[in-house]
Steps between C-alpha positions, in 0.01 A plus 500: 500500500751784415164748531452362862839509603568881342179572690632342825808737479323773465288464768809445738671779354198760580440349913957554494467861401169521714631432775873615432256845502345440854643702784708283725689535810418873627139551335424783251450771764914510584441326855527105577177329610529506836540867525238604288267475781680730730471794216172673576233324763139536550551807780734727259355833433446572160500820255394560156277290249463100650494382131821653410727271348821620626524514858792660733549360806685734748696343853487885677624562889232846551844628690699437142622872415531371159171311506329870573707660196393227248171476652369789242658407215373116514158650561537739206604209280190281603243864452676511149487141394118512388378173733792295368738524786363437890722527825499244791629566815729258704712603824828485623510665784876557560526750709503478846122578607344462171317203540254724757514778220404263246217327779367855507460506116302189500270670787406805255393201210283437780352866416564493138759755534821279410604700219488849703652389808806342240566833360479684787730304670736511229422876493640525862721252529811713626237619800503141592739299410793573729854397423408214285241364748131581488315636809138381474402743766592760262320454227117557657529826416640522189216242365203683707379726196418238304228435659578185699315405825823475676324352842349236273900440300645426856237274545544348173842449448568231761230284321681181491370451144728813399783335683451201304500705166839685612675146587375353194634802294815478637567072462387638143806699478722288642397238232537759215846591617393856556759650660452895420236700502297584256542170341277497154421165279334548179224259432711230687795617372794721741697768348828436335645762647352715763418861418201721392585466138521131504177475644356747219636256261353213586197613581490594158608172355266320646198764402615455194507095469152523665332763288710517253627837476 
């Protein structure tokens, strides 16, 4: 009888610390439940290795001046991470006109030229971004040598599929609280403090808890 009932405690003692160990309230990624879903969707554009187990996912406005100057270095630190780090891209198009900058992107995906058309833009920015507000009619030119069918972009870019994608990016945003561009989270998780070094930190934490060094 004493066997059983020693047994019976233990058993009760090993479900408490089970589930005394079991992520409650906001789940392990550093975001409640219900806003897990609005961190990266089915449309996002993607870089680096899919099967990386640390993903950064980055809210950017393509008018951002300080989206353009980190733009490099976050690329740099996915190039250097060896497939464990990948980048998905979110909008928040801020700036007055950016949401037809940002339709314009999602035209060259239509060409597979996404990632040239970002840089150049970010490249020129100060051609078209004028006073704090971007001029779409401006920035033709400035994307042109990339080789994008720019007839076929116009086209393109009032697809009401890439309207969709824009207003579902930026409910996304509103749910996350973004409120600055760029805005990072770190496999789920925002930065404690905004800054490029902050960013490099966590990044490495979590490449670390995932690969273990």
């Amino acid at each position: 009888m004493l066997v059983a009932a020693g047994l019976f405690a233990l058993v009760v003692f090993a479900l408490g610390v089970f589930f005394y160990t079991q992520p409650t309230g906001p789940d392990a990624s550093g975001l409640a439940p219900d806003k897990r879903a609005a961190l990266v969707r089915p449309h996002s554009p993607t870089s680096g290795e899919p099967g990386a187990k640390v993903t950064i996912v980055e809210f950017l406005d393509p008018a951002c001046g300080t989206c353009s100057q980190f733009y490099p270095l976050v690329k740099g630190l996915i190039d250097a991470s060896a497939g464990r780090v990948n980048l998905v891209i979110r909008y928040a198009p801020f700036h007055p006109g950016s949401d037809e900058i940002v339709k314009i992107l999602e035209a060259a995906r239509l060409q597979n030229l996404y990632w040239p058309v970002l840089e150049a833009m970010f490249k020129s920015q100060s051609a078209w971004v004028i006073q704090h507000q971007a001029q779409p009619a401006l920035v033709w030119d400035q994307i042109s040598t990339t080789g994008l069918d720019v007839g076929k972009a116009r086209a393109d870019m009032n697809d009401p599929r890439i309207a969709q994608i824009v207003a579902q990016d930026i409910a996304d945003a509103k749910t996350l609280e973004v409120a600055q561009t760029p805005e990072y989270f770190v496999n789920g998780k925002p930065l404690p403090e905004w800054g490029w070094e902050q960013l490099k930190t966590l990044v490495a934490s979590e490449v670390r808890g995932a690969y273990g060094s």
